[in-house]
Structures are given as C-alpha cells and as structure tokens.
Rosetta silent file (secondary structure, phi, psi, omega in degrees, C-alpha in Angstrom):
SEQUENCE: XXXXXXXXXXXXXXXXXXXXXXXXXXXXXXXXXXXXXXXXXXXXXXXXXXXXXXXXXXXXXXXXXXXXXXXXXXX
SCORE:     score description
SCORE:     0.000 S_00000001
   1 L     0.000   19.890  175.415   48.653   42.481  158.557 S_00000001
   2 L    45.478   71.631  177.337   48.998   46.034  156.570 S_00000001
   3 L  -146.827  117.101 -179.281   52.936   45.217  156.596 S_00000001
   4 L   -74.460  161.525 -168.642   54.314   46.328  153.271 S_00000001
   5 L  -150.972   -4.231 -168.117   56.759   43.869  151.447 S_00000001
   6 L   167.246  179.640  155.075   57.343   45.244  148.428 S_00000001
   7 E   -95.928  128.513  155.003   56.080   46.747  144.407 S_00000001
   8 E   -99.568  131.202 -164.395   53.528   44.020  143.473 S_00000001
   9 L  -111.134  148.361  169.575   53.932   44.683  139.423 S_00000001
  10 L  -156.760  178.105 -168.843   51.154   43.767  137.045 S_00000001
  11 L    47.840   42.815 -173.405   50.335   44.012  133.299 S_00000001
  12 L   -90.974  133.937  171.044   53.766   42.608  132.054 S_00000001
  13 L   -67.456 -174.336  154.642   53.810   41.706  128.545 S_00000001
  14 L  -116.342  -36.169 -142.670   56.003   38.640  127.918 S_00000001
  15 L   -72.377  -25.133 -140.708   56.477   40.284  124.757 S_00000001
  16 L  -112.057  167.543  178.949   57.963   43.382  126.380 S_00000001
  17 H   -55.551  -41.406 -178.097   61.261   44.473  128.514 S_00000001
  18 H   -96.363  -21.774  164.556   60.175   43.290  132.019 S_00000001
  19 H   -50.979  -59.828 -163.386   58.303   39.825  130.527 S_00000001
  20 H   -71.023   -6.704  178.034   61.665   39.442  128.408 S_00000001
  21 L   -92.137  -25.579  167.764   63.704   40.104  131.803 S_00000001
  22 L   101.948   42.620  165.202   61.589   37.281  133.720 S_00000001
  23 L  -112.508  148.120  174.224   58.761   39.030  135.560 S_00000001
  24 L  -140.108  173.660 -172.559   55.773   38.125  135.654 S_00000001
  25 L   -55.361  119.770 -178.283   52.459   39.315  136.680 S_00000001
  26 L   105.099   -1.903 -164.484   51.374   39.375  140.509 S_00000001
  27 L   -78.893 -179.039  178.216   55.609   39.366  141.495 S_00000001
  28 E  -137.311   91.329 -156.492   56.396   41.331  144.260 S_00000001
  29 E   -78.998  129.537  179.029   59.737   43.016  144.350 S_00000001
  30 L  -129.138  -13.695  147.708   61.407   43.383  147.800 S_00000001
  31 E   -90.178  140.472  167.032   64.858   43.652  146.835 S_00000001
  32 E  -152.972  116.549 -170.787   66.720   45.314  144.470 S_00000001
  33 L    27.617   77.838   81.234   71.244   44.971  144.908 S_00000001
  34 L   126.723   23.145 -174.329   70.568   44.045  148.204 S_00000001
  35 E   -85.938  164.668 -178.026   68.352   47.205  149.012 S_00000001
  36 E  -104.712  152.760  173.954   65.015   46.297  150.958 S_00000001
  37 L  -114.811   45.532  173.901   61.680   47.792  149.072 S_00000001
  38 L  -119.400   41.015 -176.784   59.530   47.805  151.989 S_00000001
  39 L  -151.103  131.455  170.778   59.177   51.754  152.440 S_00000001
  40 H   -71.417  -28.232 -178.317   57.765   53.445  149.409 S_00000001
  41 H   -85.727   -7.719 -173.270   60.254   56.261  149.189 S_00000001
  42 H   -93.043  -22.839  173.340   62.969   53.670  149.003 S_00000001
  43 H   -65.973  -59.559 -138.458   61.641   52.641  145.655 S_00000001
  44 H   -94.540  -34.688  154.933   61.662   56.074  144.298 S_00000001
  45 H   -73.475  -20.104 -171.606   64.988   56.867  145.300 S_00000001
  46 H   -78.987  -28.531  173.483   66.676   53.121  144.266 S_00000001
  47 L   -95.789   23.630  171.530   65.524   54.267  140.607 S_00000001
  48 L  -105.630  -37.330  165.123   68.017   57.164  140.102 S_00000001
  49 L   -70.945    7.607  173.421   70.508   55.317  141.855 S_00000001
  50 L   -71.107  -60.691  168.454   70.181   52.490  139.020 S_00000001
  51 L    15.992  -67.653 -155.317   70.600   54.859  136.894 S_00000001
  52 L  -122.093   12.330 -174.656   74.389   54.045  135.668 S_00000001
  53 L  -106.040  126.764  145.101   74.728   49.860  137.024 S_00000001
  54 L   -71.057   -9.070  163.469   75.167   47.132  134.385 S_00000001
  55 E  -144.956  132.772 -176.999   73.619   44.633  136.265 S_00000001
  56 E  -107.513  144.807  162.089   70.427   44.715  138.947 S_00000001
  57 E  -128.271  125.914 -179.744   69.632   41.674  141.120 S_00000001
  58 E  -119.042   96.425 -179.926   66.022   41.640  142.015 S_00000001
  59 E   -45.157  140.301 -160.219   64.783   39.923  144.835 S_00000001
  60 L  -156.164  149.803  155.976   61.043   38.587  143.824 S_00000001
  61 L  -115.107  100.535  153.988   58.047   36.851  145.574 S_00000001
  62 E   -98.746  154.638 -150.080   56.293   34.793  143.375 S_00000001
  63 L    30.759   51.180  159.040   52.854   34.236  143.778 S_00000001
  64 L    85.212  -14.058 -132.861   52.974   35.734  146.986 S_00000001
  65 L  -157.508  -62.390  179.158   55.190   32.856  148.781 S_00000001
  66 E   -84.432  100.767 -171.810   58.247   31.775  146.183 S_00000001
  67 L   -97.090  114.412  169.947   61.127   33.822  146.713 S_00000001
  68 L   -66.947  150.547  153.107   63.374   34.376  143.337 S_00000001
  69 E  -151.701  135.491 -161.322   65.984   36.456  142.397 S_00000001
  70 E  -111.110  125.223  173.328   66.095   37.649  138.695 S_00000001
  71 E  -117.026  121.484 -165.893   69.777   39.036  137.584 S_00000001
  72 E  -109.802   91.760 -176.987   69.375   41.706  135.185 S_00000001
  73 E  -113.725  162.812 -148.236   72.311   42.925  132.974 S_00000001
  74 L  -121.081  111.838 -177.879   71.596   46.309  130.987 S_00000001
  75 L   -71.470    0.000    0.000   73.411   46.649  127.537 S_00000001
C-alpha cells in the first residue's frame, strides 16, 4: 500500500556489530527510543541525536510481521 514503516536493513554479518547486536537480515526498524522511523528524514536526523546515549531501544519487524525490540547499550 506504498505506506512506509521503516529502514528494512540487509547484509548483516553475524560476525559483525549489528549481527553481534541482534539484527538480522530483512528486519525492519520502525522505532528507535520511542521515535517512529516512518519518514525518511527522521532517520537521518535520529542518527546525530544518538550520537552521545548509552543505550538505544530499537523497535524491529521481523520477517515483515514479528515485532521485537532489541536494547542496545554502547560502551
């Protein structure tokens, strides 16, 4: 229905910083500390304001359907 919902993410390592954080290929991020991602400029501004937090909570649709949330704290 051309209704945006999110960043659908792909090519994640396991191996790698967003694998070892618990994404996985195909997720679809629509939250991130409690912001909605369903305007593209809201992504783009949400990563400068990141910037400086020890911990992200990221709202996730996996496989299109199962929604997660992955808590991220940043040494």
């Amino acid at each position: 229905d051309n209704v945006m919902n999110g960043f659908k993410i792909f090519a994640i390592d396991s191996s790698r910083l967003l694998g070892k954080a618990g994404f996985q290929n195909g997720d679809i991020i629509t939250q991130v500390n409690d912001v909605s991602l369903k305007q593209p400029e809201q992504g783009f501004s949400l990563y400068q304001a990141l910037q400086d937090e020890k911990e992200v909570r990221v709202s996730i649709l996996r496989k299109g359907t199962t929604p997660m949330t992955l808590v991220i704290r940043i040494k």
